[in-house]
N, C-alpha and C positions, 0 to 999 in steps of 0.2 A: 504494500500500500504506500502511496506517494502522498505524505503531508509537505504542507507550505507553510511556513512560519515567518513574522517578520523579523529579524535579525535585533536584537537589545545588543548596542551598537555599546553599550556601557560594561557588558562583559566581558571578558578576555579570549576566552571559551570561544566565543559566537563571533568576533573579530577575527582569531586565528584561522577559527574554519571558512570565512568569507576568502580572506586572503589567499588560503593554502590550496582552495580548493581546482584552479586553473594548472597550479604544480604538477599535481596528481593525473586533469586533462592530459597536456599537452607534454608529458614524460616521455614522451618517445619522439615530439616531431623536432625536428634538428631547425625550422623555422622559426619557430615562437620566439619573442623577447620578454621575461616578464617584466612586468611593471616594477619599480623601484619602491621599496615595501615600506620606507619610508613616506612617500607620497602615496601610497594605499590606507595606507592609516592614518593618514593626516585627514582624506576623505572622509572617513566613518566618525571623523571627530566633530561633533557637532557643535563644538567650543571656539576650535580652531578654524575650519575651515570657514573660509565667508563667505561662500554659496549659502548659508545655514544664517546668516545675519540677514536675507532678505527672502527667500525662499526654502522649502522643505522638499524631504524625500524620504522614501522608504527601503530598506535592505531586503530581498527575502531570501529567502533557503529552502530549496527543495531535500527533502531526506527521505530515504528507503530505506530499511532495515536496519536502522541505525545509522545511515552512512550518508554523507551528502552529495545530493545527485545534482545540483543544479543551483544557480543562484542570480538575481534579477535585481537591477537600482529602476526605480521610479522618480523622476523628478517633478515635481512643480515648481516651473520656475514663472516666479510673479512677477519679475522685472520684463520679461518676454511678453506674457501675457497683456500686461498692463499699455506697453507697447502698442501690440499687435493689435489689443482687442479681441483675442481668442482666450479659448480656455481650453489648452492644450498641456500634455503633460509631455517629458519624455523620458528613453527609457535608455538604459546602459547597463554596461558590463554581465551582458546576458552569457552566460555559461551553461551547459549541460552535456552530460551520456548521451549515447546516440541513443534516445529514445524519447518520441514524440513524446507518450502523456505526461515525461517529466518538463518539458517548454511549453504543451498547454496545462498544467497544473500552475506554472511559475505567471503564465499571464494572464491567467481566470484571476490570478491574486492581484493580477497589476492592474487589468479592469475594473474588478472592484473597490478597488481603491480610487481609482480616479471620479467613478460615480459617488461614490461619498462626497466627493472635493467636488461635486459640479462639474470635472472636466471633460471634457464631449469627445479628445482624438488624443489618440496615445502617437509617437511620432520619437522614429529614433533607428538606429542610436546614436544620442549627441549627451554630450557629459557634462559636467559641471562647471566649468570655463573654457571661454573661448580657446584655449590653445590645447582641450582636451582632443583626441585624432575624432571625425567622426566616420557614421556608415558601417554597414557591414559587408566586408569583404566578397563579393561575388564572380571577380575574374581579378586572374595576377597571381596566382597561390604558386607560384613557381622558383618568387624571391622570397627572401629574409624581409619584415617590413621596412619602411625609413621610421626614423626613431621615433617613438609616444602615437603610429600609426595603428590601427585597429589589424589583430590578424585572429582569422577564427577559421573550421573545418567547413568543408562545402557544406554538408547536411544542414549548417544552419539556415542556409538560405532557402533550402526545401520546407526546413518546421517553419519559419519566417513567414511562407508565400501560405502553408497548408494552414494557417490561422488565421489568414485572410487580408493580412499587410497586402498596402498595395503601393508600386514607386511614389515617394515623391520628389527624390533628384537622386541624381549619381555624383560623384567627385571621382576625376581623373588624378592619376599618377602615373607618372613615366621617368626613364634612362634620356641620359646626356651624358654623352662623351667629352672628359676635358678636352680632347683632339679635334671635335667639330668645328671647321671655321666659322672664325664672327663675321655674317653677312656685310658688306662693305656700305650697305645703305641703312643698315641700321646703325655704323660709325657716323656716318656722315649726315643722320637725322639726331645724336645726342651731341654732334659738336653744336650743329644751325640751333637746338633748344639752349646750349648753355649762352653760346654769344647773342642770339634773339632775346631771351629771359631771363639772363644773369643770374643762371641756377650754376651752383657749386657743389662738388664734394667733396666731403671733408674724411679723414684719417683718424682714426683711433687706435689710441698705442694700448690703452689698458682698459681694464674690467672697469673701474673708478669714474674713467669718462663717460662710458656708458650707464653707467649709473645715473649719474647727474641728467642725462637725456629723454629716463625713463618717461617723465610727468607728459614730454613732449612728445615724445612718442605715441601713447596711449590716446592724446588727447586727437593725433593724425587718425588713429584706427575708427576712434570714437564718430573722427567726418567722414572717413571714407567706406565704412560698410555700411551705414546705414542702408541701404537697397539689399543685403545681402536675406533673405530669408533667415538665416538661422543669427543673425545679428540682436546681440542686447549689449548695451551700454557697457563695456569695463568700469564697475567698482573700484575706487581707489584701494581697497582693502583687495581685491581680487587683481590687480599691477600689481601689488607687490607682494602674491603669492606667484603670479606669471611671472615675473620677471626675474623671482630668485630662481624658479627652473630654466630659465633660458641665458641666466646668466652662468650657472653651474656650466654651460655645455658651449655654450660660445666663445668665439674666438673675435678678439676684436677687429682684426684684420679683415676678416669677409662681412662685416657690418659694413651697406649699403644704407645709407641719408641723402638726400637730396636737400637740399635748403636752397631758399628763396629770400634774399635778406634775413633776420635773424629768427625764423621757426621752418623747421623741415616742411616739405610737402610730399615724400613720399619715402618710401621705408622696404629693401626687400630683406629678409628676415634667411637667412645661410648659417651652416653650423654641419659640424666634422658629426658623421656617422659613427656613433663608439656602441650600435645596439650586439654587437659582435664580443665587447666584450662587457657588457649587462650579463647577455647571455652567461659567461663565464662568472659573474658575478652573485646571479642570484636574482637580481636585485636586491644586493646587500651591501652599504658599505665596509663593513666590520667584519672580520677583522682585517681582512685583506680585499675586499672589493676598492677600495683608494686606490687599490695600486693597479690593478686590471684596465682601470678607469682611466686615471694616465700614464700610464703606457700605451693607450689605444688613441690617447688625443695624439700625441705625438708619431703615430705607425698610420693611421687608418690611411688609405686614399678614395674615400667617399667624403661625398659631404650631400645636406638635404636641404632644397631651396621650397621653405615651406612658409607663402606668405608675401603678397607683395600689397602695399597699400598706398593708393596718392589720392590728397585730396581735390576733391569733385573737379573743384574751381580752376585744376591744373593739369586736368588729364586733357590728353588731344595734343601735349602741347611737350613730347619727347622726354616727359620724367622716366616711363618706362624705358626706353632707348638707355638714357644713361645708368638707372640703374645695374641693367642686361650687360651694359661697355664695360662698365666699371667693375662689377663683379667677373667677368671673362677675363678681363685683363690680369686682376689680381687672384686667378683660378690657374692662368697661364703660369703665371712667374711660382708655382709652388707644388708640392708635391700629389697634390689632391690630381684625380685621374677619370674619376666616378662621380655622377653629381642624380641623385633620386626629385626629380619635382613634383612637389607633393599636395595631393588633394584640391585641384581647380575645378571649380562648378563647373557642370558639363551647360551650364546655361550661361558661362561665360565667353562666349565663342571667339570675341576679339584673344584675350589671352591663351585660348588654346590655339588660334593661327598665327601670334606671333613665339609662342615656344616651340611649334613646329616648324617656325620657319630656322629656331635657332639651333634648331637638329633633336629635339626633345621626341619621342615612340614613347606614345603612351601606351601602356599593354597593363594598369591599373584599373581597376574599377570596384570603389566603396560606394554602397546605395544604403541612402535614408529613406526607411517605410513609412506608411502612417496606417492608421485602422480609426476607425470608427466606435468610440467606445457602450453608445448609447442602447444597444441592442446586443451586447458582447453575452 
């Protein structure tokens, strides 16, 4: 018999088993990265994390015979809703056995839930901050992911489709060779944008500077997604939970800013591939994951361009060109060989024909479902 419980996130017991339970999955696939267990349980912390300062969620667990088969995040996120004007929920870090009635056990519990709350369409998987990976993996399962990327077994996309999900976008990911030449006309469209619009970019030596950037940064993302569907507002408490993870894994060297007199106008976001040695780590720092970690900054020749933003008022107008130059150029002079770009709305058509123009094969695809909860 398959029960569904919701996870007392204040336990040690019911924490351990949320977290361990994917270990146990994916023990045998040489693909998988896990998550850094540190930032697993920073999620369940409903003190700490500040998704939970504006919005709730629910943990559940599916068990069989004692043993945990399955396990499901439900989010309402108010700051989206509030937004949009809908009353949607979404849902993450779906896990199970290859065995259907434990994924429909797990979302009979996660429709019910949302009918309590009022909310009409469940919608996912998307996680609890914007730089969480979203979608679930439906073609590509042939690579290692890019790093904090969503990776799961085909079958889920069969329980997914058999509960009555139905598309409502895909995001694309694909390969780029650091050897692809840089198109000569898209040199010669970021030179005509910097001397037309006295747009610059600027060099960063250390972790410190980009520190100091953050505020500025956040506030570019804040103008330029707004049109994105899965778009909500970054929290100043939620920057500086992103930005301590991106700053752990970043290199300041391939930070990409564009500035226009003294505030950026666009931002593309690059960072060394080290899920190779996660992998090897656990996702554990202690007592030897530090070291795994860099020793792989230092060795990798990947890296993952996940993220490119300008605002509204500047697009049309070769911010993208130079970001594209600039990052080529400084991809060229360094030992990086492999570049993953990651996750662009397949209803973003201009940027998937100018990443194809710069030699990017997409052969990725994560789809976000939605269902209808009113009649589940």
């Amino acid at each position: 018999m398959i029960t569904v419980r919701a996870l007392d996130t204040n336990r040690r017991r019911d924490r351990r088993a949320w977290i361990e339970l994917p270990y146990r999955l994916y023990a045998n696939d040489p693909l998988w990265v896990p998550p850094m267990v540190a930032e697993a349980q920073m999620q369940l912390d409903r003190r700490r994390h500040p998704f939970f300062q504006h919005s709730e969620a629910v943990f559940f667990l599916a068990e069989q015979d004692g043993q945990v088969v399955g396990r499901l995040a439900v989010l309402e996120n108010r700051l989206y809703n509030a937004r949009t004007g809908a009353r949607r929920a979404f849902f993450t870090h779906f896990e199970t056995v290859e065995d259907f009635a434990v994924a429909a056990a797990l979302f009979e519990a996660a429709f019910a839930w949302c009918r309590r709350r009022q909310l009409d369409t469940l919608v996912g998987p998307k996680g609890f901050l914007t730089a969480d990976g979203m979608g679930l993996l439906v073609e590509g399962f042939q690579r290692r992911p890019a790093l904090g990327i969503p990776y799961n077994p085909p079958f889920y996309h069969d329980f997914i489709r058999q509960l009555g999900f139905e598309r409502e976008t895909d995001f694309l990911s694909g390969y780029l060779s650091a050897d692809h030449p840089l198109p000569e006309r898209l040199v010669r469209i970021a030179e005509r944008a910097k001397q037309r619009y006295g747009f610059r970019v600027e060099r960063y030596r250390s972790k410190r500077a980009l520190r100091r950037l953050v505020p500025l940064v956040v506030a570019v993302y804040n103008e330029a997604f707004t049109e994105n569907w899965e778009y909500v507002p970054i929290t100043p408490a939620e920057a500086k939970v992103i930005a301590e993870r991106l700053l752990a894994i970043i290199r300041p060297e391939l930070v990409q800013l564009v500035w226009k007199d003294e505030r950026p106008v666009g931002f593309l976001l690059c960072y060394p591939d080290i899920s190779a040695a996660i992998q090897r780590t656990g996702g554990r720092l202690w007592p030897c994951g530090w070291f795994h970690l860099w020793r792989e900054f230092g060795r990798t020749e990947w890296v993952n361009l996940n993220g490119i933003g300008i605002v509204p008022a500047y697009r049309g107008r070769g911010v993208d060109a130079i970001l594209f130059v600039e990052l080529a150029r400084t991809i060229k002079g360094s030992r990086y060989q492999h570049a993953l770009v990651v996750q662009i709305d397949e209803g973003n058509s201009k940027m998937q024909l100018e990443m194809a123009a710069l030699g990017v094969t997409f052969d990725t695809r994560h789809r976000i479902f939605r269902r209808s909860v009113a009649h589940a």
